[in-house]
PALUM-681382 format. One record per residue (C-alpha): x, y, z. Coordinates in steps of 0.2 Angstrom, whole numbers, plus 5000, padded with zeros to 4 digits. Layout:
BEGIN
XYZ;...
This chain:
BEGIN
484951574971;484751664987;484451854989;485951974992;485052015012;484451845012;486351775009;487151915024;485651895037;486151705034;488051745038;487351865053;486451715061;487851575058;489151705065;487651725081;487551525081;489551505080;489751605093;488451535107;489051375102;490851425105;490351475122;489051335128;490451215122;491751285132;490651295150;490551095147;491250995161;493050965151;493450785163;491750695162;491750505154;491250505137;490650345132;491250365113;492850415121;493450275133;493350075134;493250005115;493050195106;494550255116;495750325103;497550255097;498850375100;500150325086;500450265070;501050105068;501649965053;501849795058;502549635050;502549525061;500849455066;500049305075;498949185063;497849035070;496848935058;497348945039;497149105029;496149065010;497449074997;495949164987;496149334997;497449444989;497249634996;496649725011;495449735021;495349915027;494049985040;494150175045;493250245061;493450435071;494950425084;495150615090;497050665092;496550765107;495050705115;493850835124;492150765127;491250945128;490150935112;490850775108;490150655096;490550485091;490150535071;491450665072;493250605078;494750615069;494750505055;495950355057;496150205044;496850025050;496849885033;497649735034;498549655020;498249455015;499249365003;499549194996;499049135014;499949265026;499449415034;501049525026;500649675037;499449795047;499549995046;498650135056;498550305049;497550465053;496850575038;497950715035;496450835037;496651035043;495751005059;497050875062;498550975058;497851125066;497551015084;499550965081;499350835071;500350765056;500350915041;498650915030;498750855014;498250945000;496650974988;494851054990;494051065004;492151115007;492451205023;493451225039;492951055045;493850915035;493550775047;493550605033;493150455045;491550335036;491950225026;493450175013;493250095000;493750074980;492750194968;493650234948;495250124952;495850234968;495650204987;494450334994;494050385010;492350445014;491050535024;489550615023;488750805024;489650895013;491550845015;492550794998;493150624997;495050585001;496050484991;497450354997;499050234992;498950054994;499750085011;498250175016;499150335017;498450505013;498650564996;497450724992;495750794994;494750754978;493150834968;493450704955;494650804944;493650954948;492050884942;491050874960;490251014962;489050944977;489250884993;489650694995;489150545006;490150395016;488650255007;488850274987;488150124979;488950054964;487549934952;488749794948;487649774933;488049964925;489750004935;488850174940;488850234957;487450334963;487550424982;486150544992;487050694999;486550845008;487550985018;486851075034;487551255023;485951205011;484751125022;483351185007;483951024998;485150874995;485850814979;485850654967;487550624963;487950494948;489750414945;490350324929;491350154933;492950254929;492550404940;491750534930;490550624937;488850574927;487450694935;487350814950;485450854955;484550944966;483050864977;481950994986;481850945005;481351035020;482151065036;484051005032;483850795036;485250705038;485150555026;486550435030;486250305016;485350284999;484850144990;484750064972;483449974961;483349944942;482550094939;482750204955;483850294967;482950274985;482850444993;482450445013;481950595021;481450555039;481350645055;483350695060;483350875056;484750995059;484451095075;484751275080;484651235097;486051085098;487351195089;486851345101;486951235115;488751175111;488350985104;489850965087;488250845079;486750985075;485550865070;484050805083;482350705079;480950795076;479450725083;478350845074;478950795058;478350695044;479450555035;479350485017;480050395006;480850464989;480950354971;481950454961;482150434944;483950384939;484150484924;482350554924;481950724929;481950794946;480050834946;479650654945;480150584963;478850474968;478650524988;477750394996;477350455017;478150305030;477850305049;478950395057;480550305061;482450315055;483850215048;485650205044;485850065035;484849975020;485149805019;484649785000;483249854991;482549784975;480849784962;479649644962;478649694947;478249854939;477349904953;478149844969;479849914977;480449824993;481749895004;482549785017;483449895032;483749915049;482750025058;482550135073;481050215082;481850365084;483750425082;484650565092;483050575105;483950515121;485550605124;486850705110;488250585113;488050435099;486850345090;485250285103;483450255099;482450085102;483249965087;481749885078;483049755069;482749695051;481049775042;480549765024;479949905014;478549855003;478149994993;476750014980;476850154968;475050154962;474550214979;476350284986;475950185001;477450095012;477049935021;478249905034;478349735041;479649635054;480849505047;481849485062;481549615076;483349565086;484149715087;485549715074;486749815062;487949845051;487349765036;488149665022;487649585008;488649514993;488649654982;488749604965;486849554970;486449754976;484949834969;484249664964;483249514970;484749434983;484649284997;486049315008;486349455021;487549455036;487549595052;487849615068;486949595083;486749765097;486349795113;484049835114;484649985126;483850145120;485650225122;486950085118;488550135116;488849995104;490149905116;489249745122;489849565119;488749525101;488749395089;488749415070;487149345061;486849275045;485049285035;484549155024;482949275015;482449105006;482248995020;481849125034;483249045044;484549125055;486249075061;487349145070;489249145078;489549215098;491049325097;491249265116;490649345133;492049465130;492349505113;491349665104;491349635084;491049765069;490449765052;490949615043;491149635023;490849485010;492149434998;491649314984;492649164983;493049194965;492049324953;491049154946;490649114962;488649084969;487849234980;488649204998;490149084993;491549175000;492149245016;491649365030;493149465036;493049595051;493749675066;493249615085;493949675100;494549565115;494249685130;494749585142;496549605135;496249755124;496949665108;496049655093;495849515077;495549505062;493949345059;493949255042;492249165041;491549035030;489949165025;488949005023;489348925039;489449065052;489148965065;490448855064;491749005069;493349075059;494548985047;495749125052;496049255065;497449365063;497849445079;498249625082;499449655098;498249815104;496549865104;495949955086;494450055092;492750015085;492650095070;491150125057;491250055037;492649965025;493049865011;494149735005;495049804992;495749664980;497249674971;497749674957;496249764952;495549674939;493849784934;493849834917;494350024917;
């Protein structure tokens, strides 16, 4: 617990902090192009419900639910201090049944931010702060919808209709900050999620979550200098923990930048095993090169002795500019670790630049054959808006196809749905959001996840563009998990 002085000079210099940044925002230029605020990241203005939607190719009969994707989309765009992380959040799911796409919705989180910029009214339940911005990742955790992000913010819970219902701490029972990448062991039903929070840069926190949502374990990992750990992974035995060089930075809030994080050059990275239900003073750390990621792919044990960590990494992050992602992509690595010498060997599976990451999850946190992603731009600052193609990785055979979304059409992160729940690893369907910028229209791609490269089964068209977006799910119905 901090010191009395300790805790006020600390409210001295955030009030110092809040202040300059308050004013160094406020000098920006208020009319230059943003990059995450025009083109493809340009935000929708409404809410809309439709019914009536265009289908080529034929829809499985299989899928029954809705594929729901959230992204930031800013009700009031001002690109002073902007970044792409920090928009409005906005959800668009579109609903598949007995062959037909029934309907698509849009809808914003009812956050305070939003309300207090004009928006719709906030909805209710705890918040962590005066910033309530919700705009990760959505997906189904305990039986109920949630929307996600990370550093600190509660999750949000929705209806089937993706509309907001409440700010939730798991019936009171989160004490800690949360993340947009929990990790469910489709072997246990637990969920397991790193968070942390710039307020306690002095550490972040394990978080456990039984298959019915009860909070299981909250801990506290020592770490140094605030990092911003976007993603976490499982094995057998351990919680992945990765602290690498993204820091938060005094100097980007004082200089009016919304994101207050920045690589560190000076700083070390490493790799943490945590324990899953072992004591906090057994993390193995084991030192990496420097580098940074997002997204892990999978991540597994060998033997006894031997973690590997499949992900997709960057040379540096937040080194090139404070308006979105940037940093040289170094494509798809594996992690080998040993833990009788902590070392990480780091080798190239396939150095195309590439993201978003899926795999057919029922196979997370164990040995798996299948991955799918998406191809970027090898720009050091990409604004993620260049005709790509969507990949899939055979880990067995080495072998990568891949389908051309077309010359100009920008795809996002496509999710795997099994065929059925007996179904092999990787027999089922890819479904996902790709923009058309030429007409500014939008569709959603059904994909054989075996046969990428022969193109969609399905396309379900979208009369206006959906901005790109980050993280979702396809949320089946009826649920059918055991409770």
């Amino acid at each position: 617990m901090s010191h009395p002085i300790e805790a006020t000079l600390r409210r001295w210099v955030g009030a110092g902090l809040t202040t300059c940044s308050t004013v160094a925002r406020a000098l920006k230029n208020p009319w230059r192009e943003h990059a995450f605020l025009t083109g493809i990241h340009a935000p929708a203005n409404t809410e809309l419900s439709l019914t009536d939607l265009h289908v080529e190719g034929v829809i499985p009969t299989s899928l029954h639910g809705c594929y729901a994707r959230i992204g930031p989309n800013p009700f009031k765009p001002d690109p002073r201090g902007h970044h792409w992380f920090l928009g409005d959040g906005m959800v668009h799911g579109l609903r598949l049944a007995n062959g037909h796409a029934e309907w698509y919705h849009n809808r914003f989180i009812r956050s305070q931010v939003l309300e207090a910029a004009g928006g719709p009214e906030a909805a209710p339940g705890p918040r962590a702060g005066p910033d309530d911005t919700v705009n990760t990742n959505v997906l189904r955790l305990g039986g109920k919808i949630l929307a996600l992000v990370e550093a600190g913010t509660p999750p949000v819970e929705l209806t089937s209709a993706l509309d907001t219902v409440a700010y939730t701490r798991f019936e009171g029972a989160l004490t800690s900050p949360f993340t947009a990448h929990p990790h469910e062991d489709p072997l246990s039903g637990e969920w397991h999620a790193i968070s942390y929070s710039p307020l306690t840069p002095d550490h972040v926190c394990h978080v456990a979550i039984d298959k019915r949502g009860g909070v299981l374990r909250q801990r506290q990992v020592p770490v140094a200098d605030g990092p911003m750990i976007h993603e976490c992974a499982l094995t057998a035995r351990f919680v992945v923990i990765f602290d690498l060089p993204v820091t938060l930075s005094l100097g980007a809030v004082a200089g009016g930048f919304k994101l207050p994080y920045r690589w560190d050059a000076a700083r070390a990275a490493r790799v943490g095993l945590l324990p899953r239900k072992g004591s906090i003073d057994e993390v193995i750390w084991c030192e990496v090169d420097p580098c940074f990621l997002f997204h892990v792919v999978n991540s597994f044990e060998l033997d006894n002795n031997t973690v590997l960590i499949d992900a997709m990494v960057y040379e540096t992050m937040f080194a090139h500019g404070p308006d979105g992602p940037n940093g040289k992509p170094l494509g798809l690595e594996r992690w080998r670790i040993d833990l009788r010498t902590q070392r990480v060997t780091r080798s190239t599976l396939d150095a195309t630049p590439q993201e978003f990451p899926r795999v057919d999850d029922r196979r997370f946190g164990q040995p798996y054959r299948h991955s799918w992603s998406v191809s970027l731009s090898s720009s050091p600052a990409p604004d993620f808006a260049e005709p790509n193609s969507l990949f899939h990785h055979d880990l067995q055979t080495g072998e990568r196809a891949e389908y051309s979304f077309g010359a100009t059409h920008v795809g996002g992160e496509f999710v795997f749905v099994p065929r059925h729940q007996g179904a092999a690893e990787g027999d089922g369907w890819l479904l996902g959001f790709v923009v058309d910028t030429e007409r500014d229209t939008s569709e959603l791609l059904i994909m054989n996840a075996l046969a990428v490269e022969a193109g969609p089964v399905a396309a379900v068209h979208i009369p206006h563009r959906i901005p790109s977006g980050f993280h979702g799910n396809w949320l089946a119905d009826p649920f059918e998990e055991a409770l």
